[in-house]
N, C-alpha and C positions, 0 to 999 in steps of 0.2 A: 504494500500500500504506500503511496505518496504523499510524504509531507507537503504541507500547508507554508512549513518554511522553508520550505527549497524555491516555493515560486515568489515568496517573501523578499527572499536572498536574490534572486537574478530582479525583481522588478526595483531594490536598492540600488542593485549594480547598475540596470537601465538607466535609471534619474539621474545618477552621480556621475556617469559619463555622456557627451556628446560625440565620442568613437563611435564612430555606424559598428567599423569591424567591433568594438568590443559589447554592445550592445547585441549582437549579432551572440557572437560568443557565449553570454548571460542568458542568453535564451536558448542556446545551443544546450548550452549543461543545465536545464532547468529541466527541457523536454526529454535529457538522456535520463536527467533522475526519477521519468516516472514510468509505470507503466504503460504498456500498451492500452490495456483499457481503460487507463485514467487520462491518456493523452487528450482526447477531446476536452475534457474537465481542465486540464492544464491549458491547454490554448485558450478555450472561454474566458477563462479567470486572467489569463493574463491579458487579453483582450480586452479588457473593461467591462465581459460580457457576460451574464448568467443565462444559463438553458433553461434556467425559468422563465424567464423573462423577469413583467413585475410581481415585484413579491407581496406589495401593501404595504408598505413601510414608507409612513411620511417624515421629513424631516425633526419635524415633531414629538414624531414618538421616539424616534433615536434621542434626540437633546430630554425626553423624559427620561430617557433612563440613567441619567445623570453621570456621577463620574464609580463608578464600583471600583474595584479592584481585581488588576490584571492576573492571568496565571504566573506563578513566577517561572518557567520553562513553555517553550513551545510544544505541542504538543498537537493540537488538528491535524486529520487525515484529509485529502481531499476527497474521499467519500462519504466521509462523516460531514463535511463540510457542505456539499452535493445534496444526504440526505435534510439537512436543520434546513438549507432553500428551499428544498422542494415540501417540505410541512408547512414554513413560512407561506409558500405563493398557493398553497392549498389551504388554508386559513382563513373561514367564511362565515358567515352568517352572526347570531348574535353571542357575543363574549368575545371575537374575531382581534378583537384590538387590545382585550386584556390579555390575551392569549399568545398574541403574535409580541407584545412587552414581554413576556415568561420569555417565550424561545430567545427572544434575543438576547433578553439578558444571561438567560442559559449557556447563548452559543460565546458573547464576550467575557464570560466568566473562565470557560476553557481556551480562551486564544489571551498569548503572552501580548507585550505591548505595540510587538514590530505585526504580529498579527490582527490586533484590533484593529491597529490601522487600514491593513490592507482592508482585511474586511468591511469596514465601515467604509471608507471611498469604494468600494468595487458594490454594496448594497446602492448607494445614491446616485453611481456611475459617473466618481469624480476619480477614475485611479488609470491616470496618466501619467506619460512619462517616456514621452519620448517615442519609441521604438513598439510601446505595448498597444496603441489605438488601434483597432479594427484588422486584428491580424490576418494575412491571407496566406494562401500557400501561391507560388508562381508558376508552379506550373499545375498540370489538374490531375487530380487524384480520387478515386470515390472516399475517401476520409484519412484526417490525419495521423492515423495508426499506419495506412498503407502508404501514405507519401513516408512518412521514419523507417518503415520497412525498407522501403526504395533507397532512400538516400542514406539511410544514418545518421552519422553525425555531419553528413555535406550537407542536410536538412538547412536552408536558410529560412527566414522567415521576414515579410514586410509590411509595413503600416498602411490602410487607405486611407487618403484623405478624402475622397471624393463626394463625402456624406453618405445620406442615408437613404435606402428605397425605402418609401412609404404610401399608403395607401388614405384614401383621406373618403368617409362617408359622410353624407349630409340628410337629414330627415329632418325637413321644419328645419327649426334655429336650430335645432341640433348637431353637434359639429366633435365627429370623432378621428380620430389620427392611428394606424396600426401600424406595426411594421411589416414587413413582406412574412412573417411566419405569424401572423394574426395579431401578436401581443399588443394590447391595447398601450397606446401613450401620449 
């Protein structure tokens, strides 16, 4: 299983340099330390990207749940990680909000300090840095376990900037925005 601080550790190394090659590199040994089937997991997360999409979580309720105290060691899997989103963004109806305060608090109780952070910018979808936005692969692969299979560690990986496909519905004054894989935003 793949730590939570291994993708901690290269998206550090990301920010702190402006080396393409060594950003390159930082992501090279992030995606070598995970599994095959966590790999998809590692590029969302390092993309700024959750496969949930949204999870419910407003600014709000993060800033309520004040300041607790960090684990003292790292410690998150990213399928442990994987599962608390995927309870989060399935997190509904009434109690929904008192409910989804517990998980959270739950999930920053067990991440150290270098990990709240990530967590907490990659929930609000502020966790930039250079090299990590909207990862793609460059050449085409049917998913990124089979492009690391192909290349190995020549695996390079690059940012889009070109924005976002979005789809945009209107009913009456009503006015909603998804992205190309439905998620409401």
């Amino acid at each position: 299983m793949g730590s939570l601080a291994v993708l901690v550790q290269a998206w550090e190394r990301v920010g702190a340099t402006a080396s393409r090659s060594a950003k390159i590199a930082a992501l090279a040994d992030a995606l070598a330390a995970v599994s095959a089937a966590e790999l998809p997991l590692a590029v969302h997360y390092l993309a700024g990207e959750l496969p949930q999409g949204t999870l419910g979580v407003s600014h709000a309720l993060l800033r309520g749940l004040g300041g607790a105290a960090a684990a003292r060691s790292a410690s998150l899997m990213l399928s442990e990680l994987d599962e608390r989103f995927s309870e989060l963004a399935e997190t509904r109806g009434a109690g929904a909000v008192r409910r989804r305060s517990q998980l959270l608090a739950e999930l920053l109780a067990a991440a150290d300090a270098r990990e709240r952070e990530f967590v907490l910018r990659l929930i609000v979808g502020e966790l930039r840095a250079g090299a990590l936005g909207g990862l793609m692969l460059a050449q085409t692969a049917s998913d990124v376990a089979a492009a690391y299979a192909r290349l190995g560690p020549a695996l390079a990986i690059e940012y889009k900037l070109d924005g976002a496909r979005i789809q945009l519905h209107k009913q009456g004054s009503q006015v909603r925005l998804y992205t190309r894989r439905l998620n409401d935003v």
